[in-house]
DOGUVO-951158 format. One record per atom (N, C-alpha, C): atom name; z, x, y. Coordinates in pm, 1 decimal. Atoms other than C-alpha are relative to their C-alpha. Layout:
{"CA",{Z,X,Y}}
...
END
This chain:
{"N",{115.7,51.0,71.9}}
{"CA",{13065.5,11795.9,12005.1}}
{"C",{-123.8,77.4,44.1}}
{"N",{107.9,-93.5,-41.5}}
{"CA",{12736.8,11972.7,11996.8}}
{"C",{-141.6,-101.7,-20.6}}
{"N",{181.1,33.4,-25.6}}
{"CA",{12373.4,11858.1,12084.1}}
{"C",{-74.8,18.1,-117.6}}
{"N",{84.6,51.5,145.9}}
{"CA",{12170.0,11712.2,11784.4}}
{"C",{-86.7,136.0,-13.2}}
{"N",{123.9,-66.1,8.6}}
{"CA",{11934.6,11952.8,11648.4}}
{"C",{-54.5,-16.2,-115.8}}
{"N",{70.5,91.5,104.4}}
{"CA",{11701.2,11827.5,11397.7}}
{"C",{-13.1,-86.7,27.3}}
{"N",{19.9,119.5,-14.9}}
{"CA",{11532.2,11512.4,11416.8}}
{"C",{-51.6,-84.9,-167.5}}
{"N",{46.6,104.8,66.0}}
{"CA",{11491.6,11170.4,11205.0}}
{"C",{-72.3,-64.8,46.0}}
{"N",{53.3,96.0,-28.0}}
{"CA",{11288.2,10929.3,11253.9}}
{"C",{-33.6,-96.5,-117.1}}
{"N",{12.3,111.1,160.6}}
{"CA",{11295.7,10633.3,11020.4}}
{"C",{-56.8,-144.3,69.2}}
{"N",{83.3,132.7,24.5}}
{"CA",{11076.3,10320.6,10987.6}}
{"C",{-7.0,-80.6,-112.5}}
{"N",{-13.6,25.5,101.3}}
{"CA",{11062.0,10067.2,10762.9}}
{"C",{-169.0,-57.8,-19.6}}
{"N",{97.4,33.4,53.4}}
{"CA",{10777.3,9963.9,10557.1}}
{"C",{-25.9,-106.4,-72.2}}
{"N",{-14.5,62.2,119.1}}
{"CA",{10823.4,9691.8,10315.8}}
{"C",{157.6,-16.0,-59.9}}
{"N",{-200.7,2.9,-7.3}}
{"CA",{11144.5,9771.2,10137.2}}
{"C",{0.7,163.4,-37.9}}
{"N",{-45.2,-123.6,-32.8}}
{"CA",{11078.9,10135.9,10198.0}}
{"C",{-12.6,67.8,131.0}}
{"N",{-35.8,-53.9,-93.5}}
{"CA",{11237.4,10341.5,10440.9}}
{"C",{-57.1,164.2,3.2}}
{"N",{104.4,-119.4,-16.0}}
{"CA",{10979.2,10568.8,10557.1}}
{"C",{115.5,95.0,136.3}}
{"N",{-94.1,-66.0,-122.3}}
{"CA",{11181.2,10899.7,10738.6}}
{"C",{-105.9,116.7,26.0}}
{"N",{93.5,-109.6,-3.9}}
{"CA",{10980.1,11175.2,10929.4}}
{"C",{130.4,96.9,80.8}}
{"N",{-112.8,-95.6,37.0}}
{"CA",{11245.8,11471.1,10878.8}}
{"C",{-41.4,125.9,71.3}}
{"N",{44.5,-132.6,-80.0}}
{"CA",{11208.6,11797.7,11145.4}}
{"C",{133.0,96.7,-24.9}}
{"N",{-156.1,-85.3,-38.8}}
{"CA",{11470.8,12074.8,11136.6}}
{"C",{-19.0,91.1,53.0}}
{"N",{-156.9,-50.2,120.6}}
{"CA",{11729.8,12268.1,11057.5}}
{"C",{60.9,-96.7,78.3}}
{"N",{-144.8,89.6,-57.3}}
{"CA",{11991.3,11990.7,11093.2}}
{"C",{104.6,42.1,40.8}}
{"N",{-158.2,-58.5,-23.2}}
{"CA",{12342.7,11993.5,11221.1}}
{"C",{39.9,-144.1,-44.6}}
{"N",{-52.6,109.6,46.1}}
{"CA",{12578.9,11743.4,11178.3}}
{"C",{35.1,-120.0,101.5}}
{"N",{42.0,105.4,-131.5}}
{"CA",{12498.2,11550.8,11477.0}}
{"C",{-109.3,-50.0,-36.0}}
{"N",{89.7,95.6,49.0}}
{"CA",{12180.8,11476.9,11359.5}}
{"C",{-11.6,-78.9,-127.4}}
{"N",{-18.5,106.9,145.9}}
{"CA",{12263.0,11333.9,11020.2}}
{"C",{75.2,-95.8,24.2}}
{"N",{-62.4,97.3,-59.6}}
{"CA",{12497.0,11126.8,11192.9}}
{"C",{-85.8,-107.7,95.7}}
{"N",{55.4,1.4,-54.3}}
{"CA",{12258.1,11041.9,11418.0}}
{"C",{-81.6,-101.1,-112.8}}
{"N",{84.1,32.3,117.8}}
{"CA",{12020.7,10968.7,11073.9}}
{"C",{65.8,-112.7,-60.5}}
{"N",{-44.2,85.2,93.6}}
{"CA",{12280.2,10768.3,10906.3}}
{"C",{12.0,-124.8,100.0}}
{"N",{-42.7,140.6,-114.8}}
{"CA",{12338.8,10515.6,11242.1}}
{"C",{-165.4,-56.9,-35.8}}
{"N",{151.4,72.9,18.8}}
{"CA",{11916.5,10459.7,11199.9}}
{"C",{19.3,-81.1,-133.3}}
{"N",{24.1,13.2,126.4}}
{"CA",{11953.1,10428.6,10854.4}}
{"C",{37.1,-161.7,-54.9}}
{"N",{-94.2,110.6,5.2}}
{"CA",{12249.4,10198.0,10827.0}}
{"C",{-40.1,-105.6,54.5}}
{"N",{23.7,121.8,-60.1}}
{"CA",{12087.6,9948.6,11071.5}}
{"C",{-148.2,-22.9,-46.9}}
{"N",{66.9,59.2,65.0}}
{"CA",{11776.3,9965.9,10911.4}}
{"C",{-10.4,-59.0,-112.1}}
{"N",{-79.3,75.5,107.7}}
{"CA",{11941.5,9867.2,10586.9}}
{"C",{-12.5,-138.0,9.6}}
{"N",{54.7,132.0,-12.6}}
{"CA",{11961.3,9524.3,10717.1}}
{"C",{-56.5,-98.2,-31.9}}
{"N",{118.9,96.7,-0.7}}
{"CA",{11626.1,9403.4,10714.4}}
{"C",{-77.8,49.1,-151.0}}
{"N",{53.2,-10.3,201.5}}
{"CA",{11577.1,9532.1,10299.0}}
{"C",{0.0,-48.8,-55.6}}
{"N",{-17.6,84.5,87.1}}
{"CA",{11530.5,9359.1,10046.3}}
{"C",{6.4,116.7,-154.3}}
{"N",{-22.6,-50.0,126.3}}
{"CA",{11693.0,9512.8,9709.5}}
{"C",{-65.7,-47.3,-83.1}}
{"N",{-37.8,-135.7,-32.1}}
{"CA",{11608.6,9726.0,9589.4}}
{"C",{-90.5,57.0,113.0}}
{"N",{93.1,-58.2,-124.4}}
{"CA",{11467.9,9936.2,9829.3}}
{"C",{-32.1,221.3,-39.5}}
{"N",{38.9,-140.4,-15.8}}
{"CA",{11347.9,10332.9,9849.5}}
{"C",{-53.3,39.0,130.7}}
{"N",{0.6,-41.3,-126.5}}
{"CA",{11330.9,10602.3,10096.3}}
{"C",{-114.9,106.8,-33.8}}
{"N",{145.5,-76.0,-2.3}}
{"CA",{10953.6,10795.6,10143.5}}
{"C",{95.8,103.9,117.2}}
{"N",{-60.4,-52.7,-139.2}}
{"CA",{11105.9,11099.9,10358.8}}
{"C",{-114.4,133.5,-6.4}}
{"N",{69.4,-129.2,16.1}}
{"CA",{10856.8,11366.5,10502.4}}
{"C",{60.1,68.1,70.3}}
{"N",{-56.5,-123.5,-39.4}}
{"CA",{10972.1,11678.9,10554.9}}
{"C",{-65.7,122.2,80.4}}
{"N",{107.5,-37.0,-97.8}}
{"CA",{10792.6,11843.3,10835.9}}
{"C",{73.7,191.6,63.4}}
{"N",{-60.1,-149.3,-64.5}}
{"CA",{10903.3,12245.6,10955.9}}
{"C",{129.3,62.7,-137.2}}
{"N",{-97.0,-32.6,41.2}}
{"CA",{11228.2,12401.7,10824.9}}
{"C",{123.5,-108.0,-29.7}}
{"N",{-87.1,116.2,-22.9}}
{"CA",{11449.2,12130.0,10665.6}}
{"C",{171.8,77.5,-46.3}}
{"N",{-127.4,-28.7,49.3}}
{"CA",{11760.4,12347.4,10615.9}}
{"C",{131.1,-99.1,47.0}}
{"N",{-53.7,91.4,-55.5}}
{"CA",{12083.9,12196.1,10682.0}}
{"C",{124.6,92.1,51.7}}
{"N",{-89.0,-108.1,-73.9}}
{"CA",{12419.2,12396.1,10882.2}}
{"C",{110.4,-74.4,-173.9}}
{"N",{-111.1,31.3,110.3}}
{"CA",{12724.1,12343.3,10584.0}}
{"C",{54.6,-102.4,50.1}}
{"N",{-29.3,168.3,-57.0}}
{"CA",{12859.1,12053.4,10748.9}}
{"C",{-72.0,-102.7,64.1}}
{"N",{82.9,117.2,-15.5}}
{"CA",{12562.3,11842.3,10774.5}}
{"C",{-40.1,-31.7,-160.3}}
{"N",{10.1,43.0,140.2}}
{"CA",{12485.3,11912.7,10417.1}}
{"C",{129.5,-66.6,-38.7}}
{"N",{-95.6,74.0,87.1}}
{"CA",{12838.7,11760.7,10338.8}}
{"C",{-15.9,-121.8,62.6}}
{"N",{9.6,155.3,-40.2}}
{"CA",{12766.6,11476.0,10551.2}}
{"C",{-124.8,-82.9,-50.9}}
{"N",{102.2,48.7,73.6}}
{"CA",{12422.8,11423.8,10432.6}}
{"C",{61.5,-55.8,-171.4}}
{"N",{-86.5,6.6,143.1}}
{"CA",{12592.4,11441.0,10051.1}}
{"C",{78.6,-181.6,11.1}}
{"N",{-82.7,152.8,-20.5}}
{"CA",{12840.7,11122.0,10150.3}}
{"C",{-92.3,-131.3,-1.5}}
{"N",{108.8,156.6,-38.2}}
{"CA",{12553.4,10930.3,10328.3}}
{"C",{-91.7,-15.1,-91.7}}
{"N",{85.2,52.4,127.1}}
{"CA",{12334.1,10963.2,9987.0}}
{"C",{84.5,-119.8,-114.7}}
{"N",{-85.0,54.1,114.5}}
{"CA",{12622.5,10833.4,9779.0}}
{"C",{15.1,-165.6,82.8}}
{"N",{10.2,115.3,-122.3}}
{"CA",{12643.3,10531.9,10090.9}}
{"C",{-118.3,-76.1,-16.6}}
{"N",{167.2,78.9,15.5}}
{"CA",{12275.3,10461.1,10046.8}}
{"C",{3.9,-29.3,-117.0}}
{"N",{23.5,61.6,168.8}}
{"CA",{12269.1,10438.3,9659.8}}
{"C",{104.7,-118.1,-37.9}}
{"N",{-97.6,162.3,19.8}}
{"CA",{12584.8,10182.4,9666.1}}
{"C",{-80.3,-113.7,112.3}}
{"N",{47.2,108.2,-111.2}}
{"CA",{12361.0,9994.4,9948.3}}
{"C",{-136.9,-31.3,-71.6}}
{"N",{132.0,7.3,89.6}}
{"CA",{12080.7,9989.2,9673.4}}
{"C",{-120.7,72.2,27.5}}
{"N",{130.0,-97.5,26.4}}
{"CA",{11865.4,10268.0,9694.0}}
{"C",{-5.3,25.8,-125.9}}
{"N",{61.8,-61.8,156.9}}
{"CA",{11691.1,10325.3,9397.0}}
{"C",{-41.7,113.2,-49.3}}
{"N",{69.2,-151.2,57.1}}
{"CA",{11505.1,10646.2,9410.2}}
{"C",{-100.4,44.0,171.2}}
{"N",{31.7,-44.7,-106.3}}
{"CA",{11399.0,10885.3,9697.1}}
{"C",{-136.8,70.1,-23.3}}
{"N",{64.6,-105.9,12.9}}
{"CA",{11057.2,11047.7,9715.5}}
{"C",{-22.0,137.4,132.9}}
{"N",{2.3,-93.8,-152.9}}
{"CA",{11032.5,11344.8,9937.1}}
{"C",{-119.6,126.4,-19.2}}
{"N",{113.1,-38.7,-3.8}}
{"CA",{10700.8,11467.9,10062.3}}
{"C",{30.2,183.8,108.2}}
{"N",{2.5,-135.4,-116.7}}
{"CA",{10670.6,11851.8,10235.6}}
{"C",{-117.0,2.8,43.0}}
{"N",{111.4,-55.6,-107.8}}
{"CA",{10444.2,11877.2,10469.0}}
{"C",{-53.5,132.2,20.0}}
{"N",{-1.3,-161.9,4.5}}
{"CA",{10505.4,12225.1,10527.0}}
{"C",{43.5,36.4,-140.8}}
{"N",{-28.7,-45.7,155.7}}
{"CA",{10451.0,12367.7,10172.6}}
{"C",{108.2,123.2,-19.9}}
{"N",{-96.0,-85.6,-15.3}}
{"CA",{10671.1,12646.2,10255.7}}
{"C",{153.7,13.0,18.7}}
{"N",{-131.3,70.3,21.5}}
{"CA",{10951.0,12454.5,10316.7}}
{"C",{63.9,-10.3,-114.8}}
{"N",{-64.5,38.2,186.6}}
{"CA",{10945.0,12348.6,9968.4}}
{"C",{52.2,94.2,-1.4}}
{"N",{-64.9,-23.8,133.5}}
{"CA",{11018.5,12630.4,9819.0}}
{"C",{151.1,91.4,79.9}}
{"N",{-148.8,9.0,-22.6}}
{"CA",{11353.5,12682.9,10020.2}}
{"C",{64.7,-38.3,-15.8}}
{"N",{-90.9,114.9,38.0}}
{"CA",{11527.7,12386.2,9996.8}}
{"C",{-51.8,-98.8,-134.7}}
{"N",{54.3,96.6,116.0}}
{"CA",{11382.7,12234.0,9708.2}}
{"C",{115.9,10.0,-133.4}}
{"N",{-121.9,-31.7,126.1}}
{"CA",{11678.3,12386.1,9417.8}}
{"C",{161.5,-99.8,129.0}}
{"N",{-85.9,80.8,-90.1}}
{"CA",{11947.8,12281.0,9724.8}}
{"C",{5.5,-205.3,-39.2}}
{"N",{53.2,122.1,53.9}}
{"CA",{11744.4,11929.9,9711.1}}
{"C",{13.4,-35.3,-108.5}}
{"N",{-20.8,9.2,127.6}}
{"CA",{11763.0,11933.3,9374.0}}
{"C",{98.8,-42.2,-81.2}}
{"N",{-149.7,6.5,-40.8}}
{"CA",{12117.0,12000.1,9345.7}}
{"C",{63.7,-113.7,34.3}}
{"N",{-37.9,68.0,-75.4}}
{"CA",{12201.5,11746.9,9575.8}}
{"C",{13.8,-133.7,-67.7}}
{"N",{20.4,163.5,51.0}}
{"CA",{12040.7,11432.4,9416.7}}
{"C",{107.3,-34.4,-182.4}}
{"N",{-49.5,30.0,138.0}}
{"CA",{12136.1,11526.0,9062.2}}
{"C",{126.8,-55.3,-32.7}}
{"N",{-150.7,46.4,28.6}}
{"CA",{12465.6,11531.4,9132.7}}
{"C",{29.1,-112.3,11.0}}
{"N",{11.5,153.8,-46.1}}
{"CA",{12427.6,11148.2,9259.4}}
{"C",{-52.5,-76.5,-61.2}}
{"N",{64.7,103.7,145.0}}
{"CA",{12226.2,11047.9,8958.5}}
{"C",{-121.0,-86.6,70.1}}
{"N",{150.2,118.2,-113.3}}
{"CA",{11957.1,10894.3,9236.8}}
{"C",{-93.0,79.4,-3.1}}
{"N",{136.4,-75.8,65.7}}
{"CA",{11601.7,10961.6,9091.1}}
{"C",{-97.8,35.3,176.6}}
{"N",{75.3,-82.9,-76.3}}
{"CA",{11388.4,11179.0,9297.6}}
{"C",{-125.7,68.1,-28.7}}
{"N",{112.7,-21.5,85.1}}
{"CA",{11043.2,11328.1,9273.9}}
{"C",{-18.7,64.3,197.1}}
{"N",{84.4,-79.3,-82.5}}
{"CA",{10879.2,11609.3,9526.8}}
{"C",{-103.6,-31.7,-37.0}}
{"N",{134.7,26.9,-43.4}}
{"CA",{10558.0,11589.9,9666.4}}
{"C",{-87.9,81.8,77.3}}
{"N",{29.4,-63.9,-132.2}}
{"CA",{10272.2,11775.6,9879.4}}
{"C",{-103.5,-87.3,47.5}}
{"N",{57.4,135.0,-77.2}}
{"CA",{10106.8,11451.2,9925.7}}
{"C",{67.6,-141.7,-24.3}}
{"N",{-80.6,169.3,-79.9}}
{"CA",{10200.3,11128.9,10136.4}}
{"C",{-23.4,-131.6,-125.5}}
{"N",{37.8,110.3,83.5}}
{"CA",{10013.5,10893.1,9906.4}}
{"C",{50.0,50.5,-163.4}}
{"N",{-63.4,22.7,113.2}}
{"CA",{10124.6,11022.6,9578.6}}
{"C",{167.5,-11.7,-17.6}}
{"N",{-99.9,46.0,-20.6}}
{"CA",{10496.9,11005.6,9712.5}}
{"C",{-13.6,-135.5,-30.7}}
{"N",{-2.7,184.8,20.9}}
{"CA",{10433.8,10642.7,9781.2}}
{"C",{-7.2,-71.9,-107.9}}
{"N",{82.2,95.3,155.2}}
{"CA",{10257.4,10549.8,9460.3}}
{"C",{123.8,42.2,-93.3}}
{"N",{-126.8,-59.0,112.9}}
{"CA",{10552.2,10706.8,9262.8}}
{"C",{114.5,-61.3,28.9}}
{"N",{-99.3,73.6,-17.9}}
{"CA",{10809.3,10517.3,9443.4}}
{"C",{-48.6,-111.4,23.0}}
{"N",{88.7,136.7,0.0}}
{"CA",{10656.6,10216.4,9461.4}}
{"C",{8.4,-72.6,-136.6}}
{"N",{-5.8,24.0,140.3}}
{"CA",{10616.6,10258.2,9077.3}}
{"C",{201.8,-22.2,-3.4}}
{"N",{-197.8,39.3,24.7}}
{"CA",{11039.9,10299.7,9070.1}}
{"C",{26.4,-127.8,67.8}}
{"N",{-13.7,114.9,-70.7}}
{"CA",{11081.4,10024.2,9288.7}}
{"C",{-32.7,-112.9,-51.9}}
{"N",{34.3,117.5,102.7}}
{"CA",{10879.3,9762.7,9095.8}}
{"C",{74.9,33.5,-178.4}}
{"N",{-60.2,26.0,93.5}}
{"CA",{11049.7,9885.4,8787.6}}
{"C",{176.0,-37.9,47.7}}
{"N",{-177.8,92.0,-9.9}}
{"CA",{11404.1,9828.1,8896.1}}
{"C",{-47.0,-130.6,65.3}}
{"N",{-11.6,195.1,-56.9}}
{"CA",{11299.5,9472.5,9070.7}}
{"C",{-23.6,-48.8,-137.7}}
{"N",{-2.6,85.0,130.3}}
{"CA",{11182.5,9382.4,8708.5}}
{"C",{144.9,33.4,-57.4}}
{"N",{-115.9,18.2,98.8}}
{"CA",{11461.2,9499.6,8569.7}}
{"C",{121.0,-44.9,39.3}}
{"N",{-107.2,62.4,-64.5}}
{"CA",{11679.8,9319.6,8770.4}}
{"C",{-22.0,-155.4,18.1}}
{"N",{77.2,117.3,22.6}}
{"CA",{11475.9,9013.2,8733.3}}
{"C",{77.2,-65.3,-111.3}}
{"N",{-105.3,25.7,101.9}}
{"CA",{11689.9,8757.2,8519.0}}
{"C",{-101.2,-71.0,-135.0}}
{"N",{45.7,53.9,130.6}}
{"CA",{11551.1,8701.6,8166.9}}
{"C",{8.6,-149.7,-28.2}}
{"N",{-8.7,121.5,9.3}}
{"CA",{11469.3,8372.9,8066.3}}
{"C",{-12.3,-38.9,-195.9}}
{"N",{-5.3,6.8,100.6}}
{"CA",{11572.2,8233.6,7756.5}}
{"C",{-65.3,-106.1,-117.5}}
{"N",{61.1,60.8,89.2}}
{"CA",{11370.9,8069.4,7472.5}}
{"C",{91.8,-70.5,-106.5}}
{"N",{-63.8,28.3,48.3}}
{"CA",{11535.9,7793.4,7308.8}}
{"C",{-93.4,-50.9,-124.7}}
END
């Protein structure tokens, strides 16, 4: 086994799971990511969304991206709704951003880049209150 490299850090907010994302990952630290994750799960209330900033180089080694891949498909059956993901480092973006891209589509879990914190938020925030309404049970008029 090899020594994490990349860090998570996840907090929760409400019923979003705020992550502050450092790299290049391995697959120790997404493991690492998914044990936070999973136990912050918990204390959510569905639906929920994940604010993740992306701070340095967020590449990932080929077997963290396949583990990352699993643990998205894990989070969206645990009711994630939609991820926004903020870069910090604008330069980052434009590496991993088609990868990123890639990634979600294939999972059908809505996503939206960012190079600011607060318009992340306000954009998932907006997804978030639309799936709670729409999960809200209609009431019927007799």
């Amino acid at each position: 086994m090899f020594e994490s490299h990349g860090r998570f850090i996840v907090c929760r907010q409400g019923n979003i799971l705020k992550v502050d994302a450092t790299g290049p990952f391995n697959h120790e630290a997404v493991e690492n990511y998914q044990e936070d994750v999973v136990d912050a799960i918990k204390y959510l209330d569905e639906p929920w969304g994940q604010l993740i900033l992306m701070h340095e180089n967020c590449l990932y080694t080929p077997q963290a991206a396949q583990a990352m891949y699993h643990f998205a498909k894990l989070r969206r059956e645990l009711g994630l709704v939609a991820i926004a993901l903020v870069f910090i480092d604008k330069n980052a973006m434009l590496i991993v951003q088609d990868k990123i891209s890639d990634f979600y589509q294939g999972l059908k879990i809505p996503y939206q880049f960012f190079y600011n914190r607060e318009e992340g938020t306000h954009w998932l925030k907006n997804k978030l209150l639309s799936a709670s309404q729409s999960q809200q049970p209609t009431s019927m008029h007799l």
